[in-house]
N, C-alpha and C positions, 0 to 999 in steps of 0.2 A: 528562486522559483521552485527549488528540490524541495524546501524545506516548508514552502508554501503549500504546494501539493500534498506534503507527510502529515501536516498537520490537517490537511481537511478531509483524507480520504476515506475516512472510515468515521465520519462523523453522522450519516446517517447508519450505522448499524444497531439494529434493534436490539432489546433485550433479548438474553442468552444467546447474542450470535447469530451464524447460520441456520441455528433452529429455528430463532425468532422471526429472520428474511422468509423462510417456505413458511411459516403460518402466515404471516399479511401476506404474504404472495399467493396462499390459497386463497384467502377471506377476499383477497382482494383483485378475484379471479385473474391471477399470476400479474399483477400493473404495481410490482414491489420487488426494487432492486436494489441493496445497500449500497451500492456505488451511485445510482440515480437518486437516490435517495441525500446521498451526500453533498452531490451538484444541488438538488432542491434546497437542502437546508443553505448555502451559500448565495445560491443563485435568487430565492423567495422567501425563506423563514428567517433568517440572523439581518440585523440591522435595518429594518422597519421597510423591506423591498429591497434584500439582496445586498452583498459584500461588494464591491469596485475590485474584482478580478479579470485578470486579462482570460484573452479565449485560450491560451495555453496552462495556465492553472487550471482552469475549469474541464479541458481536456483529459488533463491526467489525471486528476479525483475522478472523472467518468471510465476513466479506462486504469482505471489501478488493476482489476482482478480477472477472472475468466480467459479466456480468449483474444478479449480485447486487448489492442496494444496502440498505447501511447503516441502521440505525432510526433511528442517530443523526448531526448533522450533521456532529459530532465523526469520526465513523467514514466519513461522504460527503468529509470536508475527505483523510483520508490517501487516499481513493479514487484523489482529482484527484490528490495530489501526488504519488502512485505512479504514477502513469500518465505525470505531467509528468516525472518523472524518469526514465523509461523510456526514451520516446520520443528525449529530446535525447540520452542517453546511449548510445542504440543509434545515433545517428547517428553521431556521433563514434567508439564503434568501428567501426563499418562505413566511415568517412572512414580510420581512420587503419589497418586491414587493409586496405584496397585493393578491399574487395567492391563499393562505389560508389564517383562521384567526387561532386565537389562540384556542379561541373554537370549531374545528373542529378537532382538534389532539384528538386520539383516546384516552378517559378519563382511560382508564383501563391500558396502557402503560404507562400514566403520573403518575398513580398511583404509578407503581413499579419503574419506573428510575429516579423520578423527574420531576419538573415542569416548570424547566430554563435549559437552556441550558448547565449549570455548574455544575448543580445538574446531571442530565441524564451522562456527561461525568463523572465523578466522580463517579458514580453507575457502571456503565461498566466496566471502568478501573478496579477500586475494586474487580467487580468481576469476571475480569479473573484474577488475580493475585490468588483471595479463589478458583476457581474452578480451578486452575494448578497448585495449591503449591503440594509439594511431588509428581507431578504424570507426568509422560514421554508425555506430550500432552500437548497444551493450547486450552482451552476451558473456556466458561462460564456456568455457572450452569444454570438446566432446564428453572428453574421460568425466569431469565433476558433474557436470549436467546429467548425466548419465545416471550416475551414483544419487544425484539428489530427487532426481523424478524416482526413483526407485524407492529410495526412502518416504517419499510423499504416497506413493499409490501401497507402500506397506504401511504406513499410517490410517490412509481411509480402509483397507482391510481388515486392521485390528484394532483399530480407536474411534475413528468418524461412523462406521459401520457397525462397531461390538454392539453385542444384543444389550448390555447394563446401559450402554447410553441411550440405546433406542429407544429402553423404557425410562430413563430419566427426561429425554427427549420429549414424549407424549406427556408428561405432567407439566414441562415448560409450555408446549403446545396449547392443552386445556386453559391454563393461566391466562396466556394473551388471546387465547378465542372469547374464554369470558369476559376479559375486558374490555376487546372491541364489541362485543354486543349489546356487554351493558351499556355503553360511550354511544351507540349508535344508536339507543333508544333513548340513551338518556344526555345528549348535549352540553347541557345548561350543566352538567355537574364537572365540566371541563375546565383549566385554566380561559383565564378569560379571551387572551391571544387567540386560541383555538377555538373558542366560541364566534371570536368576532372572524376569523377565516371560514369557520361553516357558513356564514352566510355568504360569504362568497366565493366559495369552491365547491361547498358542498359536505355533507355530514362526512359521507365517506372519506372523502380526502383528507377532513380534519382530524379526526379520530384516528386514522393511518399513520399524519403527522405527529399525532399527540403521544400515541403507542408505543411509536417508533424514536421520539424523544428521552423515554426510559431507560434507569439504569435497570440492571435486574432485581439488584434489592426494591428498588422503589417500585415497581412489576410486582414484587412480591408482595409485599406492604400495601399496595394498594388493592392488591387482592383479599388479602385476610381481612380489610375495612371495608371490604364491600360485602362478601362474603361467607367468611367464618366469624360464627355468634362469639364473645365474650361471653367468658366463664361468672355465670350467676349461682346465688344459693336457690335452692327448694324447700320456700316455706311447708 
């Protein structure tokens, strides 16, 4: 069931990510949530009306992220481990694009998880297994939790937040605005799946659906072919 929930949880996430969730969540005045969106592709998109998953898979791809918390431990267990993967993973790109350096990670957090990338995951992991063994919950003991929400809220401080991404940000943004509006005026130029669900959900929906099916390359591609002219001579 852990491994069932791992692999559907983030299968509605849109091109470029988070960015990509608050553009259809603007276009689509806020009714765009990659976690619902995820349950949607399972529950109505994949296998011609929906996967045969139980109401506890479906639970914990709906409550992977935010606030939400899982019915099941099974569904709290991919919670932590998306979140552990995030974190280190966002370090390391932010390390190796040059938006932080190394010595700007907060010294007191590297203290308690480690000082590589391998070390901090392996401190984590560990200790939620010690902070959940015998006990009807997963969680991590105070001292690491501590240390890891810290490194998370110095993250969106200097990386989710930095001014370079906000303006890389708005160019992703324009990308899938354009594309939902070209899509919404233009239907018929849609895979044909998505054509045959506007008629019965609705342009909007489909187009959402369709959008939000995209890798980023393909986002991108499909923009430069809508888009930007091909290089001609001048007679």
């Amino acid at each position: 069931m852990t491994e069932a929930i791992a692999l559907g949880h983030d299968l509605g996430h849109t091109p470029f990510g988070h960015t990509g969730e608050r553009t259809l969540g603007r276009l689509t005045n806020d009714n765009f949530k990659h976690n619902l969106q995820s349950l949607r592709v399972v529950e109505v998109l994949e296998g011609n009306g929906g996967l045969n998953l139980t109401w506890e898979v479906r639970d914990g791809i709906a409550n992977h992220s935010g606030e939400a918390r899982s019915a099941t431990l099974e569904g709290r267990c991919v919670a932590f481990a998306d979140r552990i993967a995030y974190i280190n993973h966002d370090i390391d790109d932010a390390l190796r694009g040059g938006i932080i350096q190394e010595f700007e990670l907060p010294q007191n957090c590297l203290d308690v998880l480690g000082r590589t990338h391998g070390e901090r995951i392996d401190t984590m992991i560990k200790d939620v297994i010690k902070g959940s063994t015998e006990k009807n919950v997963v969680q991590m003991t105070p001292a690491i939790q501590m240390a890891t929400d810290e490194l998370r809220a110095f993250l969106f401080a200097r990386v989710y937040q930095d001014e370079w991404r906000k303006a890389e940000e708005e160019k992703c943004d324009f990308v899938l605005e354009q594309l939902f509006r070209h899509y919404m005026n233009h239907p018929s130029e849609m895979s044909v799946e998505y054509i045959e669900a506007a008629y019965r959900e609705g342009v909007e929906r489909s187009v959402t659906d369709y959008i939000a099916s995209m890798t980023d390359r393909y986002a991108m591609r499909l923009f430069t072919q809508l888009f930007v002219p091909e290089a001609f001579s001048v007679l």
